[in-house]
C-alpha positions, 0 to 999 in steps of 0.5 A: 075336202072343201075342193070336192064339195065345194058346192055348185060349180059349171062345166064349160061344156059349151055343147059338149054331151058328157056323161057326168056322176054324183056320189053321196059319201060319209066321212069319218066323222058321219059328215055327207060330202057330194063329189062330182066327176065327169067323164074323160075331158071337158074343154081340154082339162082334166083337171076342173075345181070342185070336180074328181081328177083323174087317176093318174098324174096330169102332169106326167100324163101330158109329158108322155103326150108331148114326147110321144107327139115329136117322136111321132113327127120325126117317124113322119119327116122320116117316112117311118111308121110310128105305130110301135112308138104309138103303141109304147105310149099307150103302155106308158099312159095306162102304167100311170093309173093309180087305181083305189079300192074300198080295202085300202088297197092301191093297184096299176092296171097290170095287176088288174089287166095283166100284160093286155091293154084295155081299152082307150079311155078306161079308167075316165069315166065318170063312176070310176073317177068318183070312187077312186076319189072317195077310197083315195079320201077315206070316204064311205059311199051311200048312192052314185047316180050317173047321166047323160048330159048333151045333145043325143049321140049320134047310135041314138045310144044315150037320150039328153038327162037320162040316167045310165049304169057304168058301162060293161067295157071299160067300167066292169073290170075296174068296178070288180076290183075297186069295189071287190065284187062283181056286180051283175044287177042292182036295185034297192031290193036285191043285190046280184054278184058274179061270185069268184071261185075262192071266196065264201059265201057266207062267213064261216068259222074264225077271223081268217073265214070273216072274207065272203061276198055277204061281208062284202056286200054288207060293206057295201050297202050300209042299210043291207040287213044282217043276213042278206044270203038267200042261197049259197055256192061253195067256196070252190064255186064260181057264178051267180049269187043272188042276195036280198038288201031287205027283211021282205025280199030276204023272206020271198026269195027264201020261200021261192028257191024252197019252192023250187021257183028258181031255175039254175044252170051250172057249167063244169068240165069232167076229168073224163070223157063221157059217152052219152049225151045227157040224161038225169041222175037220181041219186042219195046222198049224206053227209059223212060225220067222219069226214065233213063236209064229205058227202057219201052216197047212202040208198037208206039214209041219204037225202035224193039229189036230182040232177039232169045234165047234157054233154056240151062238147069234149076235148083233150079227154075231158068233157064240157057239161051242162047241169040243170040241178031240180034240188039243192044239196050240199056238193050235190053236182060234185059228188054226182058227177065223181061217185060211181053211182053217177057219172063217175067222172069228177070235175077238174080241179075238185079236191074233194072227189078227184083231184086238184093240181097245184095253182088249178081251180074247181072247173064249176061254174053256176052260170045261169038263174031265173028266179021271180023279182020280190017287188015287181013279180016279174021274172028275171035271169042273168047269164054269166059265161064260165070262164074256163 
């Protein structure tokens, strides 16, 4: 661990602009240890003392480089084109990424990117070489910072000593993955995730029900309070979820979605071709005790669930809309568009008011939330497309 932290160690930069990270972590012992990385190469190393190595083996790395030069060459004496030989490289480089997440686990970049190849240069950037660093070491990060260092960039991007989140291209899909959630925004009040459909909220009953974004989130930020959710989606559910990392935040974002002071948008495809354009539902609605969590339309008991919705488009028999929800009840844009009383079309892949086919996810989606900032009283909104 002493190459890691070994203290101040310089670059030879020698003019080089370089995006360059810190990050403070606790060992198991409650020990701070600082680890430094720079993106990509700095004077042709990858490798420097005192700073993070990349995610792959170098030495394997620079024999693929090597090969894949002379057999590019040889295309060249030849007449050839050597783009497919480039392209094999390519596959060859990413297949050598070891990526470390804060489970434990290891994966390779085709369990994160599939059969497609991401970009050139993903995985060496700096926030991604200094968490790999700290999940491979057993280590616990506390605070990442991330600067420019350098003349400006030439698209006047990037100002010289100023500090930048990891990039959305190449550092998102990895960062969602090591740090096992999707994290839209951040500061030292809340905390906003792009939940995935199959994972609680909230943790609910029994050790196999523990897995939620709030645990997640909790292991994430250790000074995060104990009860951190301010609203929920079912687990079925993807989209937008806002949290809150203090007692006061915790306290004003409660009392704004109360107040109805938070405006949300859901995405969903219908199972069914729908007529009319849009309009605004109406409806009552109460949990069945027979059936939990089954909710059951009920004119004298149930709780108003008022929904305003608009057809986006149809195609291959189902209908894309969108839902502006003006309360918050349990299954409540489910259970309006399958009950009869409502729309009377459910929402693919609902297993609890239509029908799911094996492998096949709830088509719901909360994609949009404005909502007042607990500290700086300013409003704020994030979008997130569905993904179906």
């Amino acid at each position: 661990m002493a190459d890691l932290d070994s203290g101040e160690v310089k670059l030879p930069l020698d003019g080089e602009a370089k995006m360059l990270g810190i990050l403070a972590c606790d060992d198991a012992e409650g020990n701070r240890v600082v680890l430094k990385a720079f993106s990509g190469q700095v004077d042709g190393q990858w490798v420097i003392p005192g700073w993070c190595e990349p995610a792959f083996s170098v030495s394997e790395y620079s024999a693929i480089l090597e090969e894949t030069d002379r057999q590019v060459k040889e295309l060249a004496r030849q007449g050839k084109d050597s783009r497919e030989v480039s392209a094999e490289a390519m596959r060859r480089l990413f297949g050598l990424y070891r990526i470390h997440c804060i489970d434990g686990s290891v994966k390779t970049y085709s369990d994160i990117f599939g059969d497609t190849l991401p970009p050139s240069g993903t995985g060496d950037c700096a926030a991604i070489k200094l968490l790999n660093c700290a999940f491979k070491n057993h280590l616990k990060p506390v605070s990442m910072a991330e600067f420019y260092y350098g003349g400006q960039t030439k698209s006047a991007s990037k100002e010289p000593c100023q500090f930048y989140p990891p990039c959305e291209e190449k550092c998102r899909p990895l960062l969602k993955e090591m740090l096992g959630l999707d994290i839209l925004y951040l500061d030292q009040e809340i905390v906003v995730v792009n939940k995935p459909a199959g994972l609680l909220s909230v943790p609910g009953r029994g050790d196999d029900k523990q897995d939620c974004v709030v645990s997640r989130v909790k292991r994430l930020f250790p000074d995060c309070i104990d009860n951190p959710s301010v609203h929920r989606l079912d687990m079925d559910t993807s989209g937008i979820l806002v949290l809150a990392l203090t007692k006061e935040s915790q306290r004003f974002l409660s009392m704004e979605f109360e107040s109805r002071n938070v405006h949300k948008k859901y995405t969903a495809l219908l199972d069914g071709i729908l007529r009319s354009e849009g309009g605004a539902l109406a409806l009552p609605f109460r949990l069945d005790p027979e059936n939990r969590p089954y909710q059951v339309y009920d004119s004298g008991r149930g709780r108003m669930c008022i929904t305003l919705w608009k057809r986006l488009s149809v195609y291959d028999g189902k209908t894309l809309v969108e839902f502006t929800p003006l309360t918050g009840r349990t299954h409540q844009l489910r259970v309006s568009a399958a009950s009869t009383k409502g729309l009377g079309v459910p929402i693919v892949g609902d297993r609890l008011y239509g029908t799911r086919k094996e492998g096949q996810r709830l088509m719901l989606h909360a994609g949009y939330i404005s909502f007042t900032h607990p500290w700086s009283k300013e409003r704020i909104e994030f979008k997130v497309y569905a993904p179906f």
